[in-house]
C-alpha positions in Angstrom: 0.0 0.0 0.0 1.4 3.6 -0.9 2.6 5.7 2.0 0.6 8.7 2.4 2.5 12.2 2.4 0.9 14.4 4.8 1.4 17.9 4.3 3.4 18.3 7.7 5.5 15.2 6.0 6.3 17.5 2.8 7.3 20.9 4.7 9.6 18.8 7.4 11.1 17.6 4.4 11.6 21.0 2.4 12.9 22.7 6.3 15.7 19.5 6.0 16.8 20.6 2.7 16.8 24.3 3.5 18.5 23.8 6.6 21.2 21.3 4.6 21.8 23.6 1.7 22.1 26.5 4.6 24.8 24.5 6.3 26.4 23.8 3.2 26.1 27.3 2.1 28.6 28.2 5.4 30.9 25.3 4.9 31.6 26.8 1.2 31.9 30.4 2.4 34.3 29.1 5.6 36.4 27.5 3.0 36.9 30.1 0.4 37.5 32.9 2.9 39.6 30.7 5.2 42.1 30.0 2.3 42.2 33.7 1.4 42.9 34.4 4.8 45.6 31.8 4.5 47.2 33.3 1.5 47.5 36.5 3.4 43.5 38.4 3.3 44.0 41.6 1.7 47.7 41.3 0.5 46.9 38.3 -1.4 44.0 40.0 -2.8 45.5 43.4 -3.6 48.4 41.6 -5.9 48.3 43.5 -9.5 51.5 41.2 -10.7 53.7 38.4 -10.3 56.9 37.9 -11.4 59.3 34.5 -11.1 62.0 32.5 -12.0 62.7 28.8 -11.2 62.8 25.5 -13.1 60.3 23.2 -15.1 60.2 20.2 -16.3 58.3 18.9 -19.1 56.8 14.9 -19.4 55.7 12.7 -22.1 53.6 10.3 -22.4 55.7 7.2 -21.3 56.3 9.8 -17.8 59.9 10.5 -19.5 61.4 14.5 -18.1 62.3 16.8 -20.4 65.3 17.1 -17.8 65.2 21.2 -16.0 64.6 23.9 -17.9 65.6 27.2 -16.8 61.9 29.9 -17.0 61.0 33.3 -16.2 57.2 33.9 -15.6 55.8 37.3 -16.1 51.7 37.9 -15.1 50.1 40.9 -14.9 46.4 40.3 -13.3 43.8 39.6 -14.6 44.7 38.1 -18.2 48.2 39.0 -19.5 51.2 37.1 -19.5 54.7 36.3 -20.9 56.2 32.6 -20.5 60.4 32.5 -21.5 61.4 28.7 -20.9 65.1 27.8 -22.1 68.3 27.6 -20.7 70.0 29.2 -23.7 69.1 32.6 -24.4 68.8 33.0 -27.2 67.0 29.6 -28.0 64.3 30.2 -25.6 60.9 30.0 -26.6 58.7 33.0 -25.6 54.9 32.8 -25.2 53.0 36.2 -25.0 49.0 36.7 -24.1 47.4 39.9 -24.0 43.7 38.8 -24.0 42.9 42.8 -23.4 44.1 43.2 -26.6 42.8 39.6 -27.9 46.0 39.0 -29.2 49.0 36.3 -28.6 52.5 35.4 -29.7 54.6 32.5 -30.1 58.3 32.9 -30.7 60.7 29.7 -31.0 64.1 30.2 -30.3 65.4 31.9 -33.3 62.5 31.5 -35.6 60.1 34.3 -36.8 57.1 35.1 -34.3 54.0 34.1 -35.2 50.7 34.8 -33.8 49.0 32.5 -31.6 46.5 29.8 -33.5 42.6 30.0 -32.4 43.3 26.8 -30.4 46.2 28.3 -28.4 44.4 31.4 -28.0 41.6 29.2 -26.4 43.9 27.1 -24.6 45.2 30.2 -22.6 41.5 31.6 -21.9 41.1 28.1 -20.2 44.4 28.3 -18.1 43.6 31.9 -16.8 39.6 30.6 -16.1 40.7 28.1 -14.1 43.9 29.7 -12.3 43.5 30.1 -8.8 44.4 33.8 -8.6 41.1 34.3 -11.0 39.0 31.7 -9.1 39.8 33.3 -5.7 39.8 37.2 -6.6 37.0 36.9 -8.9 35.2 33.6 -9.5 34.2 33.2 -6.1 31.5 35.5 -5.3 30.5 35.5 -8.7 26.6 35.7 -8.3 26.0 33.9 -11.5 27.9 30.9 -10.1 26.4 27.9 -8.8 28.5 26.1 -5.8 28.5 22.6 -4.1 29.9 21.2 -1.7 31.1 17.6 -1.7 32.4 16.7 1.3 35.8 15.1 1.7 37.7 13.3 -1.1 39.0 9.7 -1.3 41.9 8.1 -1.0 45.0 10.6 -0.6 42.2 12.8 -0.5 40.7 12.3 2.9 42.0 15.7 4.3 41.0 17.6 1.6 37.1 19.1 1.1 35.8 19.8 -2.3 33.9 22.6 -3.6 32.5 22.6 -7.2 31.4 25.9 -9.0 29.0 25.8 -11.8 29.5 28.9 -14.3 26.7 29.8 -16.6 28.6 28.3 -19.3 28.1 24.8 -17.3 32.0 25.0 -17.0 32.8 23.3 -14.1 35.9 23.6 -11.5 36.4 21.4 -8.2 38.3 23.3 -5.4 40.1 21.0 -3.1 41.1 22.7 0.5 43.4 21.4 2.6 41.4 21.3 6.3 44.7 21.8 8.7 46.4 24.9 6.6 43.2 25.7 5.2 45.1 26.4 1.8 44.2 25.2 -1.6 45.7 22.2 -2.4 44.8 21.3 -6.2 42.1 22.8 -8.7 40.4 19.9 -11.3 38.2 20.9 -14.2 37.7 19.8 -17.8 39.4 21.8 -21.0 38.8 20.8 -24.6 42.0 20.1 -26.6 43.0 20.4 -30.1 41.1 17.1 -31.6 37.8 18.4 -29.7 38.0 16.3 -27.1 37.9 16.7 -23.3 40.7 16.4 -21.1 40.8 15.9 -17.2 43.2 18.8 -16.1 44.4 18.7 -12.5 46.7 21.0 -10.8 48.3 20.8 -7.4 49.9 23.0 -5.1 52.7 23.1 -2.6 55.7 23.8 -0.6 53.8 27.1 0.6 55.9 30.1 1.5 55.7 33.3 2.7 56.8 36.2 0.2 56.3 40.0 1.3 53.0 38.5 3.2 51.6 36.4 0.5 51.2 32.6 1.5 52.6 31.0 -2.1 53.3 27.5 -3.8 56.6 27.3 -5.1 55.6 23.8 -6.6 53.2 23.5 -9.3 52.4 19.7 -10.5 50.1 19.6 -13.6 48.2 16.6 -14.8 45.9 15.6 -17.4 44.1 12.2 -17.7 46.2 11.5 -14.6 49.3 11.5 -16.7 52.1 14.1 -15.2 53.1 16.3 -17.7 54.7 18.9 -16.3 56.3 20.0 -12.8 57.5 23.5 -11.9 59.9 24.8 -9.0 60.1 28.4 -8.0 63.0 29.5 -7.4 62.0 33.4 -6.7 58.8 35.6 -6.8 58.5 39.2 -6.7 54.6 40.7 -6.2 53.6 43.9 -7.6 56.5 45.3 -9.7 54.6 47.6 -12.2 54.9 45.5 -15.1 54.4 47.5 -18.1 52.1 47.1 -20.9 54.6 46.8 -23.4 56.2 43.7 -21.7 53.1 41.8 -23.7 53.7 42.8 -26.6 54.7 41.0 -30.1 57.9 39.5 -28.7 60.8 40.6 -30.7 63.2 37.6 -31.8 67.1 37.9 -30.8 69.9 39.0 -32.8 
């Protein structure tokens, strides 16, 4: 026989869902402001630039290292950047966005520079979307966003919670905090590559640091379809240096 639902049934119900999407609602907001708390509150939020140097390492698909390569890492918030890896200077390879400008550049070692293609253009757009300096200056709080909370992961995982924003483009990003430093420990999400089809991107952060009051990961480990390919090291960061404009600008090859 079919239960009846009384109408005192259906609004206990509907005051347990409120009251779980309310406490959920806190847990999110506790999370997000406690890691930008941990990456130094306003300091970390009033960054207009970053600047560093350190090594990288590149991985194919058999998990074989490009060996260290020698980089220099110029970003000026919220969308322009210039990328020099090489350990020869004049052979370096110099990637330039400016997506104010809707432009980009691609100069390889000693080769003519040529303009970014539509798909590297794209693939940028993605990396700065799902950066953590745009997810925690302005993707949070976005109004149009949707966000969940999914509890704790699995595995390696266990001390990590997981937050999931939903953009109006039904992009989606996974946030995983760290409960005892209350930091961000790895960002997962989903990028289309060159053949149109989707790739799991994860990246993970650590070896935290303190530089001029900003909490900062001087590792960087990237994945995609849990395959590593690539790991980068730090070596030194400078915040707010007044980058100028022209630094991203059609990269001029070397004499």
């Amino acid at each position: 026989m079919r239960k009846k639902v009384t109408f005192f049934g259906f609004l206990l119900t509907v005051f347990i869902l409120a009251d779980a999407n309310g406490q959920d609602n806190e847990k999110i907001k506790r999370l997000f402001e406690g890691a930008i708390q941990a990456m130094g509150g306003d300091a970390y939020l009033s960054v207009s630039d970053i600047v560093s140097d350190g090594n990288y390492f590149m991985f194919d698909r058999d998990g074989n290292s490009s060996g260290l390569i020698k980089y220099n890492d110029y970003t000026k918030l919220p969308d322009k950047s210039r990328f020099e890896l090489g350990n020869k200077k004049k052979e370096r390879d110099v990637t330039v966005f400016n997506l104010e400008k809707n432009e980009g550049w691609i100069l390889e070692g000693q080769k003519d520079t040529r303009a970014a293609t539509k798909d590297e253009m794209n693939g940028f757009r993605s990396d700065v979307k799902h950066s953590i300096e745009n997810i925690f200056r302005s993707r949070y709080g976005d109004p149009q966003n949707k966000y969940f909370y999914l509890g704790a992961g699995e595995g390696l995982d266990v001390t990590l919670e997981m937050v999931q924003i939903l953009d109006p483009e039904n992009d989606t990003i996974t946030v995983y905090f760290d409960r005892a430093s209350k930091l961000p420990a790895k960002v997962e999400y989903q990028r289309v590559n060159q053949r149109g089809i989707k790739e799991k991107h994860i990246q993970e952060f650590g070896q935290w640091h303190n530089i001029q009051g900003i909490n900062t990961p001087l590792r960087l480990d990237g994945y995609v379809n849990g395959r590593k390919a690539f790991q980068s090291f730090a070596v030194k960061i400078n915040y707010n240096n007044n980058l100028p404009d022209s630094l991203f600008s059609k990269p001029i090859p070397p004499e």
